[in-house]
N, CA and C of each residue as an Amber inpcrd file, in Angstrom:
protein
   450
 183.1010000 151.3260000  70.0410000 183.0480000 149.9060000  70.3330000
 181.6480000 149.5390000  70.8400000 181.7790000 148.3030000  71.7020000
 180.0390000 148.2660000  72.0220000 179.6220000 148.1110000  73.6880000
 178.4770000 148.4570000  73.5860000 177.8900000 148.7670000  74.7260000
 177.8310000 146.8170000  75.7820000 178.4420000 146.7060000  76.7410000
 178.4670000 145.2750000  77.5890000 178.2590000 145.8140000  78.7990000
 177.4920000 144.5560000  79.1970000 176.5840000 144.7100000  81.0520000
 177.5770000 143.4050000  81.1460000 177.9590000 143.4630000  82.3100000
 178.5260000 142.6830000  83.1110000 178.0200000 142.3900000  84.2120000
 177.0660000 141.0800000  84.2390000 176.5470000 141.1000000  85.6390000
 176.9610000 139.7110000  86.4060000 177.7580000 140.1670000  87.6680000
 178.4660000 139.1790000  88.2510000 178.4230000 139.9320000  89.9900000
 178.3860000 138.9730000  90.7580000 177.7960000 140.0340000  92.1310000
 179.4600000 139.5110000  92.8360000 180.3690000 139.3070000  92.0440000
 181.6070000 138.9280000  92.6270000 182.5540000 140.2760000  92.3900000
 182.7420000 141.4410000  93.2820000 183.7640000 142.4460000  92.7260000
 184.3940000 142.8260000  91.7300000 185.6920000 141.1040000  92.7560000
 186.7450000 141.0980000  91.7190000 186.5030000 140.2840000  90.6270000
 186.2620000 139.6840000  90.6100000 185.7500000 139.3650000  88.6660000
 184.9500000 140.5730000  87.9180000 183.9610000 141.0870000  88.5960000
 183.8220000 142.6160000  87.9570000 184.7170000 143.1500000  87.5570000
 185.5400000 143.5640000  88.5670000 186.8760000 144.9370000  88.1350000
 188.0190000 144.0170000  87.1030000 188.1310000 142.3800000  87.2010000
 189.1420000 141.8210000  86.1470000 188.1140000 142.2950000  84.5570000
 187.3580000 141.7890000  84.7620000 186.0070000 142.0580000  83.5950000
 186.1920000 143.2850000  82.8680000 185.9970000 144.5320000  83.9370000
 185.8840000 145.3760000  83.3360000 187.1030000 146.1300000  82.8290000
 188.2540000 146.2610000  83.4200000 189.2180000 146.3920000  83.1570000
 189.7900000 146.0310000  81.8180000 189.5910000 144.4330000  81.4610000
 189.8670000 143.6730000  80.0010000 189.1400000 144.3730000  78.9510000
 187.8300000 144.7960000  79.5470000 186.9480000 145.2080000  78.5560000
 187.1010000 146.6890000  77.6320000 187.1130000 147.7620000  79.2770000
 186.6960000 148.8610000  78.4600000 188.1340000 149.1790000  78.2540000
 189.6430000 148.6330000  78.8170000 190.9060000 148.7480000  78.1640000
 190.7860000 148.4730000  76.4860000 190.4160000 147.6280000  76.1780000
 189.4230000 147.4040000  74.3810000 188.9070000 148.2430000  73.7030000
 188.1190000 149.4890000  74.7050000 187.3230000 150.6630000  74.2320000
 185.5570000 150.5350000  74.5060000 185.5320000 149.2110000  75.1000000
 184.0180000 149.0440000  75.2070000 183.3660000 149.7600000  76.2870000
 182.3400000 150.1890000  76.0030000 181.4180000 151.0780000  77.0980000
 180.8020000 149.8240000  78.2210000 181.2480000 149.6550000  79.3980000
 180.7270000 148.8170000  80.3740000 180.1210000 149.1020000  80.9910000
 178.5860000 148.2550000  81.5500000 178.4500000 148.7950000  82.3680000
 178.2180000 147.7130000  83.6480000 177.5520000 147.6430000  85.1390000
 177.7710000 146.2200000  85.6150000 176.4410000 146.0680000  86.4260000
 175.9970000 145.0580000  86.6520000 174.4780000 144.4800000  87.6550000
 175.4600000 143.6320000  88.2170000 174.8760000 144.0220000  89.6120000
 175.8010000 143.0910000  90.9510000 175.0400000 141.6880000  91.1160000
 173.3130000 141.9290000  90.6980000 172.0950000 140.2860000  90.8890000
 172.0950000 140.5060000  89.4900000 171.1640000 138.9060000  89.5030000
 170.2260000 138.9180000  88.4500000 168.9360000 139.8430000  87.9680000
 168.4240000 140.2760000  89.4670000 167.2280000 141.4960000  89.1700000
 167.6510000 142.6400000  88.1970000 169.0180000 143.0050000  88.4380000
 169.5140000 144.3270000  88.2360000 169.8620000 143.9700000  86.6830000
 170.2600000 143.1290000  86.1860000 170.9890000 142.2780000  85.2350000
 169.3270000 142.4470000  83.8650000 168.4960000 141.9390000  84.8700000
 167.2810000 141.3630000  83.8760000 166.6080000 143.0460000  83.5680000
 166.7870000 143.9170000  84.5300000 166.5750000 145.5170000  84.5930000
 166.7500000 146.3570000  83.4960000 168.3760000 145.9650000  83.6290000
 169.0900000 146.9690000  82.8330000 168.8030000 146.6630000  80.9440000
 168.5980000 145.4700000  80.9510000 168.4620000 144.6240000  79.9000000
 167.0480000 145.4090000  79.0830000 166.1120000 145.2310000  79.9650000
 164.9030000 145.6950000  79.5720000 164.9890000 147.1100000  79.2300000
 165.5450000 147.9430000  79.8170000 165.6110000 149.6360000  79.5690000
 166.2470000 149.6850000  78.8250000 167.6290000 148.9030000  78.1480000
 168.3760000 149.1140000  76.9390000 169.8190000 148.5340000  77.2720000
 169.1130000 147.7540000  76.2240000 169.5210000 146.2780000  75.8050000
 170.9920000 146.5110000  74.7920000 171.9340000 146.1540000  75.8990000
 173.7570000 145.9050000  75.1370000 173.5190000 145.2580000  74.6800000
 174.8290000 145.2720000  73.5070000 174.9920000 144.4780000  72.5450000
 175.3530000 143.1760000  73.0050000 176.2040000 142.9360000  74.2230000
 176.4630000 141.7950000  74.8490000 176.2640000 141.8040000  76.3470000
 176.0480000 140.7060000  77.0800000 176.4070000 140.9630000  78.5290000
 177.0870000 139.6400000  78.9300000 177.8960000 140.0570000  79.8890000
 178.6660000 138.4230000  80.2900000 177.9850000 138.4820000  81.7770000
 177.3960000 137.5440000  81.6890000 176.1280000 136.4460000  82.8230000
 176.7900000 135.6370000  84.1700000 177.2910000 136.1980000  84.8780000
 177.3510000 134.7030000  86.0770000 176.3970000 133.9820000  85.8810000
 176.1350000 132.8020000  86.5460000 175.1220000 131.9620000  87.0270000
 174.9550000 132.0430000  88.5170000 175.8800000 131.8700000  89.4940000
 175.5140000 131.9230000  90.5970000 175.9200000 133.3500000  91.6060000
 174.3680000 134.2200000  91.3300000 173.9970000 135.5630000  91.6650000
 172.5260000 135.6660000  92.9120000 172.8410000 136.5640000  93.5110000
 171.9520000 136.2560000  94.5480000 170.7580000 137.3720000  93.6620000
 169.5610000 137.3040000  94.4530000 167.8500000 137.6160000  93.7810000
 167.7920000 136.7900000  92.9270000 168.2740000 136.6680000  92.1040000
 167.8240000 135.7820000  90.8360000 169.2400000 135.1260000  89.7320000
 169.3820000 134.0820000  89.6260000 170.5130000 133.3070000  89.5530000
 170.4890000 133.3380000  87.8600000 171.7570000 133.6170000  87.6790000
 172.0630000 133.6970000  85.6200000 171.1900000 132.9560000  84.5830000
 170.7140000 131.4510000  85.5920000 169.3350000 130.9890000  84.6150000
 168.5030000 131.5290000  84.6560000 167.8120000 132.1480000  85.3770000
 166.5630000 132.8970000  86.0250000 166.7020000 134.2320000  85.3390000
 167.8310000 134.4770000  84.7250000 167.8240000 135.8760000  84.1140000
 167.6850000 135.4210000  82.6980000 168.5140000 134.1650000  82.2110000
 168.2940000 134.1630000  80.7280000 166.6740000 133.6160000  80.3150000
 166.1800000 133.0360000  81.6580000 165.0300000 132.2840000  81.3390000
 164.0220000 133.5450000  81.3260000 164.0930000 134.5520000  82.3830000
 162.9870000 136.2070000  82.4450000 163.1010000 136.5530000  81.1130000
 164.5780000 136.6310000  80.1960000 164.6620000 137.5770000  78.9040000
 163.8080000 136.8040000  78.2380000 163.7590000 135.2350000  78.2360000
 162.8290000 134.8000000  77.4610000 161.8290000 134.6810000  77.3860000
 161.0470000 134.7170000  78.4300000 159.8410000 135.1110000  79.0220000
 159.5310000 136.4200000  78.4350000 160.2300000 137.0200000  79.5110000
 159.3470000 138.5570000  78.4150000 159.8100000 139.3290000  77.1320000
 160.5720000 138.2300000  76.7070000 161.1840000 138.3440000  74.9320000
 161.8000000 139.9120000  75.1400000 163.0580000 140.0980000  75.9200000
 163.4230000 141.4920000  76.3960000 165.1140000 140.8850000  75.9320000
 165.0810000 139.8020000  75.0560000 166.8030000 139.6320000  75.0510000
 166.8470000 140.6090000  73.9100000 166.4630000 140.4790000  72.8560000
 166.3950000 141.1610000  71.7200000 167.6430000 141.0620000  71.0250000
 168.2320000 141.8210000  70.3890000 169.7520000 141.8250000  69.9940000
 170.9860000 141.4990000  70.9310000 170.7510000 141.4500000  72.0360000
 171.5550000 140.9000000  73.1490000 172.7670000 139.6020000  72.8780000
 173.8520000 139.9230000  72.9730000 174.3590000 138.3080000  73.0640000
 174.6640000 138.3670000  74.6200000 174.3700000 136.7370000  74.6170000
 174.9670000 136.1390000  76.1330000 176.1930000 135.7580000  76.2590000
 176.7580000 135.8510000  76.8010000 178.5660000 135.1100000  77.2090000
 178.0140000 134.7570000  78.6510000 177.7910000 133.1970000  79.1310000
 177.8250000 133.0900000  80.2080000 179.3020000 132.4580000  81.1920000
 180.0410000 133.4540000  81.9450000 180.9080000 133.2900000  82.4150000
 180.9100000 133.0740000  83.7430000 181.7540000 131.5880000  84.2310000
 180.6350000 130.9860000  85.4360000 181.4620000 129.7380000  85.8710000
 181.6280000 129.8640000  87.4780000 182.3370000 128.7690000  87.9100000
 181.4160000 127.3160000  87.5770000 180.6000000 127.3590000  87.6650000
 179.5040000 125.9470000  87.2910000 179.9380000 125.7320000  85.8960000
 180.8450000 124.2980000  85.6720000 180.9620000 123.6220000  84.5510000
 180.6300000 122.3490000  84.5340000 179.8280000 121.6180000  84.8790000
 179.2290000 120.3800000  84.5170000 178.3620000 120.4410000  83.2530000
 178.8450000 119.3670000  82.6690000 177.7770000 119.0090000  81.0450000
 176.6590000 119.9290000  81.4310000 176.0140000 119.2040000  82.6510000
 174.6860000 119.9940000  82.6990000 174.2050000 120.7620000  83.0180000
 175.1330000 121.5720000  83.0850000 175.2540000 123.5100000  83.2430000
 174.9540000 123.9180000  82.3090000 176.2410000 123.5760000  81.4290000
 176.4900000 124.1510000  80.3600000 175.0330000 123.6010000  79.1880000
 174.3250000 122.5340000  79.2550000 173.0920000 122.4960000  78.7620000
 172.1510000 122.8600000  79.1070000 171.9010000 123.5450000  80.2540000
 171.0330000 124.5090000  81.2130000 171.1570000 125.5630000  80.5640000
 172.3440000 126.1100000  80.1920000 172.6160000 127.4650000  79.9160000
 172.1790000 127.5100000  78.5070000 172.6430000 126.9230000  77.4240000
 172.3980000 126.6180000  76.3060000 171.0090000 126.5750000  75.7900000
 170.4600000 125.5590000  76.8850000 168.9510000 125.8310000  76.5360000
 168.1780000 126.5630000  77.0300000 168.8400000 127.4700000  77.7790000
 167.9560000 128.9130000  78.1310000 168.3440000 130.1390000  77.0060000
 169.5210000 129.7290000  76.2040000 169.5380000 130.8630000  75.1800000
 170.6500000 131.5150000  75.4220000 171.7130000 131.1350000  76.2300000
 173.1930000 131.7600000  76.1340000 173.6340000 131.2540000  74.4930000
 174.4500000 132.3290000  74.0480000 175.1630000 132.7150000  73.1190000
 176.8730000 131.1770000  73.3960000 177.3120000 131.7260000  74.1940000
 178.7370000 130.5650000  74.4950000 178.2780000 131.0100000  76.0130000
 179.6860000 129.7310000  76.3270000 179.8970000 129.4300000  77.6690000
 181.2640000 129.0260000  78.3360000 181.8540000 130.1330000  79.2730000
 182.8480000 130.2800000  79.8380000 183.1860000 129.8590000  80.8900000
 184.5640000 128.7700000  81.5700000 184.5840000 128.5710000  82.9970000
 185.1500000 129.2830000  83.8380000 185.2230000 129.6970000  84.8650000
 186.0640000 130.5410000  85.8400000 186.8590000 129.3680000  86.6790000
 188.0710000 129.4260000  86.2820000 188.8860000 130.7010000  86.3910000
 188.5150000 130.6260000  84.8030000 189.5080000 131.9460000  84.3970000
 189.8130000 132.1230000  82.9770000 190.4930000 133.2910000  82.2810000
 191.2500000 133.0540000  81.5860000 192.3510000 134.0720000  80.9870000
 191.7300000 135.3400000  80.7090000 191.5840000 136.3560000  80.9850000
 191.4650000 138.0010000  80.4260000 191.5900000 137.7830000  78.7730000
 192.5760000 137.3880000  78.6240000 192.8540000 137.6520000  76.9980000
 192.1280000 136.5740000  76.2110000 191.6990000 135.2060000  76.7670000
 190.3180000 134.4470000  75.9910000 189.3000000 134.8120000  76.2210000
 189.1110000 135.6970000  77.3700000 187.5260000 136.5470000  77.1920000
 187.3660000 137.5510000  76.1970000 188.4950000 137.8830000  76.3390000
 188.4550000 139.0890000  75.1370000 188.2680000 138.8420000  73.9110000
 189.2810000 137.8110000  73.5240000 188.8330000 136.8340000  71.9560000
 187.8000000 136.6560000  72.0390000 186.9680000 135.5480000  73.0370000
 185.5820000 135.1860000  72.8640000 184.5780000 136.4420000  72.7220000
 184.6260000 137.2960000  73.4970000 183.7320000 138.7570000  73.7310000
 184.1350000 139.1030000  71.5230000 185.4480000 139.2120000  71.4420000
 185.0150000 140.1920000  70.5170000 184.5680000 139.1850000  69.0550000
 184.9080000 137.7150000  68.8840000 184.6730000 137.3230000  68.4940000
 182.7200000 137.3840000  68.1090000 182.1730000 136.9130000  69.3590000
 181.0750000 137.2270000  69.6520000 180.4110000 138.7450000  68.9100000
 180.8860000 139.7510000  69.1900000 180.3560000 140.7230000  68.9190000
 180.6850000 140.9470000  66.9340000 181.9070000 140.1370000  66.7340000
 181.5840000 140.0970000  64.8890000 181.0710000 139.0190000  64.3310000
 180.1550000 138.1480000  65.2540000 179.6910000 137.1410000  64.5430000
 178.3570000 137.9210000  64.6150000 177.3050000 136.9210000  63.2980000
 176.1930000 137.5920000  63.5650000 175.0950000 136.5870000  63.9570000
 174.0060000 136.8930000  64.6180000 173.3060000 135.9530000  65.3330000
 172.7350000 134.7130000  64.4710000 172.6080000 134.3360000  63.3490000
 172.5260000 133.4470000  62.9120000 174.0930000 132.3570000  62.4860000
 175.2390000 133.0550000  62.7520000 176.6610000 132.6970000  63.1180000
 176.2340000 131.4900000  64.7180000 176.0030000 132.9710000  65.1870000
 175.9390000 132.4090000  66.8050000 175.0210000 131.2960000  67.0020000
 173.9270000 131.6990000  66.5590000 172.7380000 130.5770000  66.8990000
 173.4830000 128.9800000  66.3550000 173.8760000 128.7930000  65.0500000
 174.5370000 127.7480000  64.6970000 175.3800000 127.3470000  65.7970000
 176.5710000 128.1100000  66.1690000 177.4810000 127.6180000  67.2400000
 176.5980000 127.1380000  68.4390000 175.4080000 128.4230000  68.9390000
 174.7820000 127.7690000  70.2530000 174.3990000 126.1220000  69.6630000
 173.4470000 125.8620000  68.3580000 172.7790000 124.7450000  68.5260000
 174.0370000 123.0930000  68.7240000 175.3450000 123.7400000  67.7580000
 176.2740000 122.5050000  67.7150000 177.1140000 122.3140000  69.2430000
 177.0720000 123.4550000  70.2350000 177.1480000 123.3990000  71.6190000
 176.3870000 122.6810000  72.7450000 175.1020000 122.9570000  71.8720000
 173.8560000 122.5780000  72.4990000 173.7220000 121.2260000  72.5740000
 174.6310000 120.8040000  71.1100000 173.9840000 118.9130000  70.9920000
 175.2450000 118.9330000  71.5420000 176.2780000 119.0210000  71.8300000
 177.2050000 118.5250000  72.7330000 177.0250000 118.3220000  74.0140000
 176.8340000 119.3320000  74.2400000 176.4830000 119.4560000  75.6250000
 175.1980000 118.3150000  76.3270000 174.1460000 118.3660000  75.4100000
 172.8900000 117.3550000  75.6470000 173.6940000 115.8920000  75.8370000
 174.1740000 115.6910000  74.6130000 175.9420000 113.9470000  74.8090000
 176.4990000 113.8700000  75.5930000 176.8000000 114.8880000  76.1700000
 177.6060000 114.7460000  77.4000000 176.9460000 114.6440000  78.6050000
 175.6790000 115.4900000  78.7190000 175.3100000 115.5430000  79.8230000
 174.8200000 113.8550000  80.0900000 174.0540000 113.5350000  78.8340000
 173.3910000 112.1300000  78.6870000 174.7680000 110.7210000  79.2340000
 175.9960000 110.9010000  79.0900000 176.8610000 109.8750000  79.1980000
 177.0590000 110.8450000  80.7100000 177.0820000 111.7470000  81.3450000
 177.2690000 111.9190000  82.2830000 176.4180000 111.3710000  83.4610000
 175.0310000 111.4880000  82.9910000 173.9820000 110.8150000  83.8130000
 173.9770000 108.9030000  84.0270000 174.2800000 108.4430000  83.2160000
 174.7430000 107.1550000  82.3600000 176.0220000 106.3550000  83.4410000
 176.9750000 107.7050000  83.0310000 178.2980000 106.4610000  83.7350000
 178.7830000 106.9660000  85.0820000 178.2560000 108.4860000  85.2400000
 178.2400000 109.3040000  86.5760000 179.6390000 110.1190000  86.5210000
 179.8460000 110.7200000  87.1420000 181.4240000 111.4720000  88.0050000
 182.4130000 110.4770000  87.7190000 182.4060000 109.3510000  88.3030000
 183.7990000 108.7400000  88.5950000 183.4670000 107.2700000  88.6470000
């Protein structure tokens, strides 16, 4: 199966994570920050990693924004899985180069669809989905700024 970093500095979403995962057969492995996350990435680079956003040293944007910086994502997909769901998260994330985008809470068994889905699409699959995510997300965020919360 394939090689996934899980970097989330929350335990138990680790051990739900990993549990779903390598029960699948996948080789896991986990970064508790973003430092460790952007680390492991660089020395050898999974096929996927599922991303918190809010991680202490360096926060899930700050990691997708470093891979892009030092062009260290490479074959990498992103799954960013992440209590932050506002439009303009999720277009934060998008336009730093996440793959999809997940809210917490969230079912074990739709991560798993999404994860393996993810891992048989191929990055020009994905990139399409990121960009038609991407203009959603930009619409929404734009009528969010517009008519506000409530």
């Amino acid at each position: 199966m394939a090689r996934i970093l899980i970097a989330d500095d929350d335990p138990d979403i680790r051990q739900l994570v990993i549990y779903a995962l390598a029960d699948e057969g996948h080789a896991v492995s986990v970064a508790k920050n973003g430092r460790e996350a952007v680390d492991q990435v660089a020395a050898s680079a999974p096929e996927l990693m599922v991303l918190d956003i809010m991680m202490p040293e360096l926060d899930g944007y700050g990691v997708l924004q470093e891979l892009q910086e030092r062009d260290i994502k490479g074959t990498t997909k992103v799954l960013v899985l992440t209590a932050k769901g506002s439009d303009h998260d999720w277009k934060q994330g998008y336009d730093l180069g996440a793959d999809r985008y997940m809210t917490k809470p969230f079912d074990p068994e739709e991560l798993l669809n999404t994860v393996n889905d993810m891992l048989n699409a191929s990055h020009t699959e994905l990139e399409a989905k990121r960009e038609e995510e991407q203009d959603r997300a930009n619409l929404l965020s734009q009528l969010e700024s517009i008519f506000g919360d409530g």
